[in-house]
FIZA-18305 format. One line per 3 residues: number of its first residue (from 0); their letters; for each residue x, y, z of N, C-alpha, C, O. Coordinates in steps of 0.1 Angstrom, whole numbers. Layout:
<rs>
NUM> a> X/Y/Z/X/Y/Z/X/Y/Z/X/Y/Z  ...
</rs>
This chain:
<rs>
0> xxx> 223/981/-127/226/991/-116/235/984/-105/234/973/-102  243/994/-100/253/987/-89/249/983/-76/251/991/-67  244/972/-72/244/971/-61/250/978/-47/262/980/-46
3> xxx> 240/982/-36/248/991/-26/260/984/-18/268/990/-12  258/968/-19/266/963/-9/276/963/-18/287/966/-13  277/961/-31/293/965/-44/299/978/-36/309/978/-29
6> xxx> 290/989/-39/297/1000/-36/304/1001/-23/316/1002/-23  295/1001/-8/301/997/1/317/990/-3/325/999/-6  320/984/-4/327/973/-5/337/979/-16/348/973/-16
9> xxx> 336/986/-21/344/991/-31/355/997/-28/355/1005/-19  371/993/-36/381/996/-30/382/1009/-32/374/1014/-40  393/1019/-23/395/1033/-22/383/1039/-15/381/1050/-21
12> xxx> 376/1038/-8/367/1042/-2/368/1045/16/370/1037/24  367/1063/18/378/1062/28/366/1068/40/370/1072/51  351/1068/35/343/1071/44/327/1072/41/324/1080/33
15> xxx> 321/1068/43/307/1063/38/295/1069/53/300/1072/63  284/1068/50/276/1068/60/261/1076/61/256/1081/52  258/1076/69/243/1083/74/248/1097/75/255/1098/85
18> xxx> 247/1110/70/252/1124/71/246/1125/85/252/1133/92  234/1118/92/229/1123/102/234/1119/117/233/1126/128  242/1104/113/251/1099/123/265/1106/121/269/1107/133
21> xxx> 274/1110/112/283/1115/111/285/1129/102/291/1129/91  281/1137/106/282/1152/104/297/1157/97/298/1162/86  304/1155/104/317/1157/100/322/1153/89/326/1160/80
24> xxx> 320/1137/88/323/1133/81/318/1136/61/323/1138/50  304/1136/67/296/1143/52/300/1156/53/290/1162/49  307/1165/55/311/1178/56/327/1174/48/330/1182/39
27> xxx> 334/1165/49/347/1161/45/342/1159/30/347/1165/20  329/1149/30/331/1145/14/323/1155/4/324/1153/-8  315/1165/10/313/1177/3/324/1187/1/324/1196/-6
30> xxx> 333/1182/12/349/1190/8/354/1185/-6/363/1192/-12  348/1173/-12/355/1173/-23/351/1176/-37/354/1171/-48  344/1184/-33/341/1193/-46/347/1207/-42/344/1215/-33
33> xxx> 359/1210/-54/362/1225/-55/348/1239/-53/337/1238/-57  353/1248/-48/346/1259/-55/356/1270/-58/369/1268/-58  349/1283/-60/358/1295/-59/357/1303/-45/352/1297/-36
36> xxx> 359/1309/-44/361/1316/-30/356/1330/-27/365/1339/-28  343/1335/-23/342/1346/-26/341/1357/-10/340/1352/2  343/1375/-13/334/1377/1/324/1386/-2/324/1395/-11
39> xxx> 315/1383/9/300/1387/1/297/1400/13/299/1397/25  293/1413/9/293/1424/17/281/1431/13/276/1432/1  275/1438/28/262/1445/27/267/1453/34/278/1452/40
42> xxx> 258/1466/36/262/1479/42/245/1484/45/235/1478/41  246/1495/54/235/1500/62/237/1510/68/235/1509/80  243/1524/63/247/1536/69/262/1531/70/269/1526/61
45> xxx> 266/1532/85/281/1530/93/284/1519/89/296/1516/86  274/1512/89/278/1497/96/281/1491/81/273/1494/72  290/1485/80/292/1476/71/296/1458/76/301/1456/88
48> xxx> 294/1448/70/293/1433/73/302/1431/59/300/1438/49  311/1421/62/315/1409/53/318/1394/60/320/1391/72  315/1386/47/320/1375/54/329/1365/38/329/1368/26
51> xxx> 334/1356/43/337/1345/34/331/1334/31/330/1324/39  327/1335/16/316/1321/18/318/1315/0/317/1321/-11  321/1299/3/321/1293/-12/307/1287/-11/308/1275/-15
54> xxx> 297/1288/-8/280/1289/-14/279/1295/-25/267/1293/-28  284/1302/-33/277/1315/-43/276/1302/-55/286/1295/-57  266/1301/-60/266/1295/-73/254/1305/-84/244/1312/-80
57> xxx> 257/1304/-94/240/1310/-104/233/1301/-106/235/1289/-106  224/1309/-109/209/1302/-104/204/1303/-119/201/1292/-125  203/1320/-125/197/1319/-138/198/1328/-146/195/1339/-142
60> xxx> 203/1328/-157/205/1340/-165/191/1353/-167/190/1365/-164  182/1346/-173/165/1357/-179/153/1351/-167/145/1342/-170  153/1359/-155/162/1368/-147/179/1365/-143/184/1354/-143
63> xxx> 185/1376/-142/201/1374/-138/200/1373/-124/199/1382/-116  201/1362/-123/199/1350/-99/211/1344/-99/217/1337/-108  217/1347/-87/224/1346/-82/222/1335/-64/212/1335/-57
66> xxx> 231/1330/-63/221/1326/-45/240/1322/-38/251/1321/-44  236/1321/-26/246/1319/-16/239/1317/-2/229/1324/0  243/1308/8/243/1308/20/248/1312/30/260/1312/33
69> xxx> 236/1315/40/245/1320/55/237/1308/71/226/1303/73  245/1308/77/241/1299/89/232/1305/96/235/1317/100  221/1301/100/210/1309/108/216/1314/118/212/1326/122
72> xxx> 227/1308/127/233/1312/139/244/1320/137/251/1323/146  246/1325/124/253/1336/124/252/1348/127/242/1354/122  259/1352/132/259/1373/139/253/1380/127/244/1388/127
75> xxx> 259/1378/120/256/1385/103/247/1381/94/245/1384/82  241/1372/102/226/1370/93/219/1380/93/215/1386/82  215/1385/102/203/1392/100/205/1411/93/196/1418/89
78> xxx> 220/1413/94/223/1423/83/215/1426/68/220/1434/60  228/1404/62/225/1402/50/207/1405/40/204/1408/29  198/1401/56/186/1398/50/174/1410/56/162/1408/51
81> xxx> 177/1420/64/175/1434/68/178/1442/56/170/1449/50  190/1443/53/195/1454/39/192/1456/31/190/1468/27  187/1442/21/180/1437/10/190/1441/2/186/1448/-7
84> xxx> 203/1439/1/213/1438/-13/222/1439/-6/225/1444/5  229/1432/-17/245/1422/-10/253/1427/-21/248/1432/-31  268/1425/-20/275/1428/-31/282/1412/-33/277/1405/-24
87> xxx> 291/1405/-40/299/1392/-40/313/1395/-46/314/1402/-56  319/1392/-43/335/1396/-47/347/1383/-50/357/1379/-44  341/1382/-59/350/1366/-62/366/1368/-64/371/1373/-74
90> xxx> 372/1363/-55/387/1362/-51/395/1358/-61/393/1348/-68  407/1368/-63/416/1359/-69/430/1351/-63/434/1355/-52  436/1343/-67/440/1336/-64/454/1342/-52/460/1334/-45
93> xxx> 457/1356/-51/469/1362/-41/464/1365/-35/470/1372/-26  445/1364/-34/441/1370/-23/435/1361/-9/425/1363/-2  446/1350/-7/442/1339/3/443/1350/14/432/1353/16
96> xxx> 448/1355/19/449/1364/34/436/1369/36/429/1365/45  432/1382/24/418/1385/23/409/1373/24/398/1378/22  408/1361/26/399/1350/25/401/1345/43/392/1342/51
99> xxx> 412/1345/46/415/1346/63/405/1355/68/395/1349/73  406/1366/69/402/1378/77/386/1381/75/381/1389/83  378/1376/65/363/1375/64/359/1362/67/347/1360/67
102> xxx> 371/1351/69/365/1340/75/362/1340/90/357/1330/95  365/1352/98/361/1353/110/355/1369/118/363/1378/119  346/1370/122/341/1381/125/351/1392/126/363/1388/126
105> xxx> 351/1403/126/361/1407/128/356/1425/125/353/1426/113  356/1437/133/351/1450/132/360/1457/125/357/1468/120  372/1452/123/382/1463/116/381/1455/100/388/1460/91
108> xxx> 376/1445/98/376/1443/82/380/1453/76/393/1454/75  372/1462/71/373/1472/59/378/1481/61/380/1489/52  382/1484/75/394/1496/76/409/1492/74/420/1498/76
111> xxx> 408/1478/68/421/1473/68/426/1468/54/437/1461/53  414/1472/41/417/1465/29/412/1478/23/406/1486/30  415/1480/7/410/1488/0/400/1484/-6/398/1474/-13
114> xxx> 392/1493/-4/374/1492/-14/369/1506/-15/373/1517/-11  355/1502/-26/349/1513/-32/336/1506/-30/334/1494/-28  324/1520/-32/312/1515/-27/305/1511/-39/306/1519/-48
117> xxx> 299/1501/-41/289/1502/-52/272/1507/-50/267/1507/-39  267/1511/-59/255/1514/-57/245/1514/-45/240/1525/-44  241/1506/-37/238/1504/-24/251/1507/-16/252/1502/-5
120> xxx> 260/1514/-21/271/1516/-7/277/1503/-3/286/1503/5  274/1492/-10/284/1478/-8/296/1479/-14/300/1483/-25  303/1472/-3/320/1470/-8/319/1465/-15/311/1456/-16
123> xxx> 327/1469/-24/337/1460/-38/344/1462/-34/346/1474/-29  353/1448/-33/369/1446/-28/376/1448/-41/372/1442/-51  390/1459/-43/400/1460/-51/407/1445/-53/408/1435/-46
126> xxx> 411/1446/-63/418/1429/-67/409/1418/-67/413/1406/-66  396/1422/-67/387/1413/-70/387/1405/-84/391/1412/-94  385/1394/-87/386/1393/-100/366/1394/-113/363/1394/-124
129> xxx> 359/1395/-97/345/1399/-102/340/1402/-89/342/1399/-78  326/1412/-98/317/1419/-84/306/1417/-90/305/1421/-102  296/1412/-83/286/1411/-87/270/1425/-77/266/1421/-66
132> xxx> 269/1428/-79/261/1438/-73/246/1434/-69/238/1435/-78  241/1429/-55/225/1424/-59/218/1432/-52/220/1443/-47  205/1422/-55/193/1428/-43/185/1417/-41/183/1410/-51
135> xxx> 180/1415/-29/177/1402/-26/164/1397/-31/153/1403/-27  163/1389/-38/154/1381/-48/147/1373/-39/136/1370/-42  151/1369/-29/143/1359/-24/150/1359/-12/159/1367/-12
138> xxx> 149/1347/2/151/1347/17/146/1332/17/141/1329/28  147/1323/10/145/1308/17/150/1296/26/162/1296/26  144/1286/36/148/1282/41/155/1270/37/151/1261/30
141> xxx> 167/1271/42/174/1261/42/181/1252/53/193/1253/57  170/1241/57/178/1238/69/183/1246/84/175/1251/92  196/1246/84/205/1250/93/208/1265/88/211/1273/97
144> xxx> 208/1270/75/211/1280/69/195/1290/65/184/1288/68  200/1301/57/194/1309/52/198/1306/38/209/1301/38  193/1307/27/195/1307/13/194/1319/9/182/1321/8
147> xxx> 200/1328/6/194/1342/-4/203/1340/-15/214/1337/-17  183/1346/-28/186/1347/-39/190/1362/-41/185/1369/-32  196/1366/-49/200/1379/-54/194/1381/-67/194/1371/-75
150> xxx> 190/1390/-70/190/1396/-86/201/1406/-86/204/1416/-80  207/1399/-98/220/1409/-103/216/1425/-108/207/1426/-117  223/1434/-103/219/1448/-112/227/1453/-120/223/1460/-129
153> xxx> 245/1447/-116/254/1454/-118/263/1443/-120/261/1434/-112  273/1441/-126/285/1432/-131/295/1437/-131/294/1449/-134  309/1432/-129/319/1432/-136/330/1425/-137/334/1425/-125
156> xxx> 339/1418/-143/346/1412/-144/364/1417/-150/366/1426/-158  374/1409/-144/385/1418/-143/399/1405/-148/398/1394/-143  405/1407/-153/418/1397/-151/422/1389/-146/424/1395/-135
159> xxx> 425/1378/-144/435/1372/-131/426/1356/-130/417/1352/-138  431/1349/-122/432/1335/-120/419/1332/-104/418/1340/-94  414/1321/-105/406/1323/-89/417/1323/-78/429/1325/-80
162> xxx> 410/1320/-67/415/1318/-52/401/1301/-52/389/1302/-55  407/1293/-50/402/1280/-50/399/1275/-35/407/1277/-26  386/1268/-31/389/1259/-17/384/1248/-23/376/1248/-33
165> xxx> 389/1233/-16/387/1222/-15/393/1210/-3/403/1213/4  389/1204/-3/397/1195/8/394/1202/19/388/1193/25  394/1206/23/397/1215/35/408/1228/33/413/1234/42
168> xxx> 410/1231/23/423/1242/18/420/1251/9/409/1252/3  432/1262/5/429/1270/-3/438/1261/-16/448/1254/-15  432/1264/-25/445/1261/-38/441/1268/-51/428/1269/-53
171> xxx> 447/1271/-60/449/1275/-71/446/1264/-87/448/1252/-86  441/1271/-99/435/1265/-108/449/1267/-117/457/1276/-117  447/1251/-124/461/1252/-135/452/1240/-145/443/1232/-142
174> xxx> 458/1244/-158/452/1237/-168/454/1219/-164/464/1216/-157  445/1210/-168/446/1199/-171/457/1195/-178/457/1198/-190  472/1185/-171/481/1180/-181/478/1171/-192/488/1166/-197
177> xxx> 465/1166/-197/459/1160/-204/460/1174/-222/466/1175/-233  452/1180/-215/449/1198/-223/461/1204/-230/461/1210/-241  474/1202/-220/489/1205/-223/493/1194/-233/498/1199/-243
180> xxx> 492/1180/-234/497/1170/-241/487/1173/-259/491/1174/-270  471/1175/-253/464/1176/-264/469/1191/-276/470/1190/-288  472/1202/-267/477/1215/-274/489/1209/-282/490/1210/-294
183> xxx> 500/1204/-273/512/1205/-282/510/1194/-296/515/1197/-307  500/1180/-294/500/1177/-307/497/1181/-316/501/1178/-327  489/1190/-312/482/1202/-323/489/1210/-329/485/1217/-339
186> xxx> 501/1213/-324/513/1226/-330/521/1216/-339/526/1205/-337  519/1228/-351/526/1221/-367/538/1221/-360/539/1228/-350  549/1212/-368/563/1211/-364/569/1227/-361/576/1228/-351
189> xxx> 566/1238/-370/573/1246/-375/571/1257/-362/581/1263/-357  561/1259/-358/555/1268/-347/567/1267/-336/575/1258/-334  567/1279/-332/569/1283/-319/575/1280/-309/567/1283/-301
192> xxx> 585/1274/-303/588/1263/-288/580/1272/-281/578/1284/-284  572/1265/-267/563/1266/-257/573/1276/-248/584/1273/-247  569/1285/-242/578/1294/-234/579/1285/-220/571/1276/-216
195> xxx> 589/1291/-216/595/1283/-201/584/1290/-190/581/1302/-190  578/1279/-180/571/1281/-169/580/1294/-164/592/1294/-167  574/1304/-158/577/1310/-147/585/1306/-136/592/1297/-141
198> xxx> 587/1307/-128/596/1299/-116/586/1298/-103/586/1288/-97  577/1309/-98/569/1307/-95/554/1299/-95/549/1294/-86  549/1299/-109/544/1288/-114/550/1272/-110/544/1262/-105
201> xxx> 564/1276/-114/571/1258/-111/570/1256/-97/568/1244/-94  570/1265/-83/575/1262/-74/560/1257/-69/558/1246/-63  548/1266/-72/534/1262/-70/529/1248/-74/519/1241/-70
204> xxx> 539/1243/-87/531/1229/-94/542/1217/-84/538/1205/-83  555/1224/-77/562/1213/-72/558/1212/-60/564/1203/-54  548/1222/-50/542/1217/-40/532/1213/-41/526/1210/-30
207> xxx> 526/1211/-52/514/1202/-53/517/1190/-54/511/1180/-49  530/1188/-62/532/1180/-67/541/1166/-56/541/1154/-57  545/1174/-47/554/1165/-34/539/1160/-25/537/1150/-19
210> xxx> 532/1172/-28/520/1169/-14/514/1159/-17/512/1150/-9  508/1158/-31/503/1150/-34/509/1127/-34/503/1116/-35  520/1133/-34/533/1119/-33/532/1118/-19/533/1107/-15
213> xxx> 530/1125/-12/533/1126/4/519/1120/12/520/1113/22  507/1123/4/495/1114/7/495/1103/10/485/1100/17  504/1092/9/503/1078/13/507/1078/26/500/1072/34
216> xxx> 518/1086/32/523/1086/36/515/1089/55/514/1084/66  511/1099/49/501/1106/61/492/1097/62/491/1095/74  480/1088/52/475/1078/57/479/1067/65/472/1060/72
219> xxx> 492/1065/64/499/1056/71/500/1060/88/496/1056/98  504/1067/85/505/1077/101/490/1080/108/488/1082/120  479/1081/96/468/1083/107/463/1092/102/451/1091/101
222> xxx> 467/1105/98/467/1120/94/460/1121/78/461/1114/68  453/1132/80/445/1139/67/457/1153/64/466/1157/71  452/1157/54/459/1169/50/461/1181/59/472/1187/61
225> xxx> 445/1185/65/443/1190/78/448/1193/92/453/1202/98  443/1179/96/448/1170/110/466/1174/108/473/1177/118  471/1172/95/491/1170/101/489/1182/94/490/1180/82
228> xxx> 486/1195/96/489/1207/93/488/1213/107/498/1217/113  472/1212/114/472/1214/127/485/1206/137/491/1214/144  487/1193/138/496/1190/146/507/1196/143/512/1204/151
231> xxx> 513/1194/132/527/1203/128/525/1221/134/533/1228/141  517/1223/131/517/1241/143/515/1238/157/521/1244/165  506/1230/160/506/1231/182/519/1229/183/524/1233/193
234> xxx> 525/1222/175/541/1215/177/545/1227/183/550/1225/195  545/1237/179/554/1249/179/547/1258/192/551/1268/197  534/1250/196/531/1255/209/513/1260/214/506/1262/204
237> xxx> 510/1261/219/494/1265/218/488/1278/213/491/1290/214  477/1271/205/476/1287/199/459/1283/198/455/1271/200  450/1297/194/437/1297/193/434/1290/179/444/1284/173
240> xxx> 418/1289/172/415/1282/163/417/1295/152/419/1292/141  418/1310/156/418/1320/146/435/1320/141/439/1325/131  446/1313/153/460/1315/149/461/1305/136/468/1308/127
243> xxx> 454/1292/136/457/1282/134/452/1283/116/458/1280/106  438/1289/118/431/1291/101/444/1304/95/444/1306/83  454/1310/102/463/1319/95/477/1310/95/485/1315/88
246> xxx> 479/1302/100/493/1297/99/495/1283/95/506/1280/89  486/1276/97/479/1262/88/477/1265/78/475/1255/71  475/1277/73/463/1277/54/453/1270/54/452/1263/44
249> xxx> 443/1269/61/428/1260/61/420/1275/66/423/1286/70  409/1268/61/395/1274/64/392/1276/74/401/1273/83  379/1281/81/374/1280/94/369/1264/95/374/1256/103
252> xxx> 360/1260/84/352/1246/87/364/1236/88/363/1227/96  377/1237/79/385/1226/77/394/1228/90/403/1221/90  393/1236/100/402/1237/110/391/1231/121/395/1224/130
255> xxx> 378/1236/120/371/1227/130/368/1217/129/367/1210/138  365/1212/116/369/1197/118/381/1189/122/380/1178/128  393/1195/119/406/1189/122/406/1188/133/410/1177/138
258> xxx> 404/1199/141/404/1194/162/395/1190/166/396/1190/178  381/1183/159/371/1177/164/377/1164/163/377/1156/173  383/1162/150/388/1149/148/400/1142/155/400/1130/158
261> xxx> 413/1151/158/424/1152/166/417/1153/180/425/1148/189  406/1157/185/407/1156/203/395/1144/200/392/1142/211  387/1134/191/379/1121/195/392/1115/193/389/1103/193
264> xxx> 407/1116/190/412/1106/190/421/1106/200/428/1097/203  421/1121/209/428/1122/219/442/1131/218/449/1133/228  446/1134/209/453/1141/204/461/1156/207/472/1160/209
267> xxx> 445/1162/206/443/1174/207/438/1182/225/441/1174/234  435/1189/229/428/1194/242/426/1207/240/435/1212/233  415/1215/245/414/1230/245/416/1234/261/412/1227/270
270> xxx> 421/1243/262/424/1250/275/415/1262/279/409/1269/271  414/1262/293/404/1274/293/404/1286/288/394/1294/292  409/1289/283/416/1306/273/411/1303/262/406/1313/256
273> xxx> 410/1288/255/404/1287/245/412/1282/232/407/1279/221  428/1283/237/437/1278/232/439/1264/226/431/1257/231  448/1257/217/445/1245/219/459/1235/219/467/1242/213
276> xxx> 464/1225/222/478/1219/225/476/1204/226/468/1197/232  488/1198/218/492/1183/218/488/1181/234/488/1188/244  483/1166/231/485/1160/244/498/1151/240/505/1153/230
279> xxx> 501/1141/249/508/1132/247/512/1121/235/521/1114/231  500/1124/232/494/1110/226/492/1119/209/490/1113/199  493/1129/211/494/1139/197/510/1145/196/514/1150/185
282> xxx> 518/1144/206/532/1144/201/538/1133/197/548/1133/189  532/1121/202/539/1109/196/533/1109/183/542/1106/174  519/1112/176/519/1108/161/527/1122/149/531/1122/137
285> xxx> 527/1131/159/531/1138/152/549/1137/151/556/1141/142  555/1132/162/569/1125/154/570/1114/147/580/1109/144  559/1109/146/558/1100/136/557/1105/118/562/1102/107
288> xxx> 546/1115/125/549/1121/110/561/1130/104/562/1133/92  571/1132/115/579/1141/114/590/1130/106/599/1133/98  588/1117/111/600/1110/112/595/1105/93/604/1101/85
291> xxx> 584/1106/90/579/1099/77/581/1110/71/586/1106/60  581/1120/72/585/1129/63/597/1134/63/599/1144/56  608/1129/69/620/1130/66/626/1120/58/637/1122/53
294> xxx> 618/1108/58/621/1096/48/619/1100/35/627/1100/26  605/1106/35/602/1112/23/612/1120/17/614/1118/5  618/1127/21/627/1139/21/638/1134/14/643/1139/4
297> xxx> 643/1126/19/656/1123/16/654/1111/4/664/1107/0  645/1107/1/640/1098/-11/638/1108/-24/641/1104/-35  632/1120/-21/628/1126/-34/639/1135/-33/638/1144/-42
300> xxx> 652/1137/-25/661/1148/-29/673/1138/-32/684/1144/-34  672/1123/-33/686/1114/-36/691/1118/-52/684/1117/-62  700/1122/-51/706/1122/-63/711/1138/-71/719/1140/-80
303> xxx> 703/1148/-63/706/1159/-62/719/1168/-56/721/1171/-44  727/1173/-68/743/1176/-54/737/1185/-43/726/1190/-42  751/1184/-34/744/1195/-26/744/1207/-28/735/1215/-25
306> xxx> 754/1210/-34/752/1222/-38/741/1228/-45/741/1240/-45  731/1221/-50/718/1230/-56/711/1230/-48/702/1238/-48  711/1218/-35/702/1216/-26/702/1231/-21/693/1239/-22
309> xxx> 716/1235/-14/717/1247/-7/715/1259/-11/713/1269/-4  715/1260/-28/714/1273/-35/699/1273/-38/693/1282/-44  693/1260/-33/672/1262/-36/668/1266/-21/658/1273/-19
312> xxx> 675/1261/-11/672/1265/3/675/1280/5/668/1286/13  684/1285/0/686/1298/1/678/1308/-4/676/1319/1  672/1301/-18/662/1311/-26/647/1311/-19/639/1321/-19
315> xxx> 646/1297/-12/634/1297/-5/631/1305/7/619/1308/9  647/1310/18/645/1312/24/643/1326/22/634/1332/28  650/1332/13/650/1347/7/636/1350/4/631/1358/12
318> xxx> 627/1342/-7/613/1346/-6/602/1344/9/592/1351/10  605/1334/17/597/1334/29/598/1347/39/590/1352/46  616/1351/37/615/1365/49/612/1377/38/610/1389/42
321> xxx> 611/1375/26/598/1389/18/587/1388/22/581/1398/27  581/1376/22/563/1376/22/564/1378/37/553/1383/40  573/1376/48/571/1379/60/583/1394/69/589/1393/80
324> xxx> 584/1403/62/590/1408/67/591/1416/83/582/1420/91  603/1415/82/605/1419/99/603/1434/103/604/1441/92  602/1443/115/602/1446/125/584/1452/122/578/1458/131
</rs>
């Protein structure tokens, strides 16, 4: 068996400790387990509640249990566990926005998405890729949280790919390139050529694919995935923690840890409005990272004419003002 002082001591190890001395930190390394992304909705006459939560795991097929958690100090706890049945709505992968807007309180939720009621009058979100329909099996304690088990009544499942969180982020599921090498040995010579990626597909596997090259990089500078997402937006000026989980792409938890971590290092400051803004000492690392990522830049585009450079910047820019159009 491995010695703890081996482990300790073991290379690549980028944070260790007492969960009870550093909170945050054990919140980071449970960031690194994927889940799927769901939003879980109960109703009560008028009133309807959602929220966003990757807690849902199964519990047990004979009974069909289901469970997920909620924060005792949440507003919407005592809905979930008053109602006695919940609905779960597992995301798929175009529905990161929908995953914004249930990550924070919010009274116009459902007047602003399409849904249908299920049996208890719980939302089912449209473009769901599953709905699970419950009733509450159980109310256990957990800690800081509430645990509810569900018994399933009602199922259904639908097409499409998840909506993923990890790290602190949203991201999308793509086969193992191990699975792609293992398929094609397997096709007789005579079979089929493999059809061409999508283009969309490619542009999704080539920002994974830079981000992931770009990782050294940011440790060097100081920065997590997080942390130089948040500085790269105050850059552009002060904004609340609700602007930041829409314009960053992070979560609620992965954006508060990012300014917990950014203002102990001094970085960051909140203003009385509640806003939050570079100090000094957070514009210098962030042209640091500005400056490392332009090295980067010009290292992974050497060799490229310009001319395609400008005819990829053009296509880029064409799809950024669709997904955001004007007036």
């Amino acid at each position: 068996m491995t010695e703890t002082a081996d482990i300790r001591n073991a290379s690549g190890v980028l944070e260790q400790g007492d969960p009870a001395v550093d909170p945050r930190a054990f919140r980071r390394a449970l960031g690194q387990f994927a889940t799927g992304v769901t939003v879980i909705a109960t109703s009560a006459g008028d009133q309807v509640v959602g929220l966003t939560a990757n807690s849902f795991s199964a519990v047990s097929l004979d009974p069909p249990l289901v469970l997920w958690s909620i924060r005792k100090k949440s507003g919407r706890a005592p809905a979930f566990i008053n109602n006695g049945h919940f609905t779960i709505n597992v995301l798929a992968e175009d529905q990161m926005e929908l995953a914004g807007m249930f990550g924070r309180p919010h009274e116009e939720q459902f007047a602003e998405i399409d849904w249908t009621a299920g049996r208890h009058g719980d939302p089912l979100l449209t473009g769901a890729i599953a709905h699970f329909e419950c009733v509450n099996e159980a109310v256990l304690d957990g800690g800081d949280h509430h645990i509810l088990v569900g018994r399933v009544e009602r199922f259904a499942r639908y097409d499409g790919a998840p909506l993923l969180f990890s790290q602190g982020q949203y991201g999308v599921s793509s086969s193992h390139p191990e699975l792609a090498l293992t398929a094609a040995s397997a096709v007789a010579p005579c079979a089929e050529p493999a059809e061409e990626p999508l283009f969309m597909s490619l542009l999704q596997a080539t920002d994974h694919h830079m981000s992931a090259l770009f990782q050294a990089h940011r440790q060097q500078v100081g920065v997590t995935l997080p942390t130089s997402r948040v500085l790269n937006r105050l850059f552009r000026g002060p904004c609340t923690r609700e602007v930041l989980e829409q314009e960053a792409f992070l979560g609620e938890n992965a954006v508060e840890n990012a300014l917990s971590d950014l203002a102990d290092e001094g970085q960051v400051v909140e203003a009385a409005d509640g806003t939050w803004a570079l100090t000094d000492k957070g514009r210098e690392v962030r042209a640091a990272l500005r400056r490392s990522a332009e090295a980067f830049t010009t290292a992974q585009l050497r060799g490229i004419p310009e001319a395609d450079l400008a005819a990829a910047e053009r296509v880029l820019r064409t799809l950024l003002d669709r997904g955001h159009p004007q007036g």
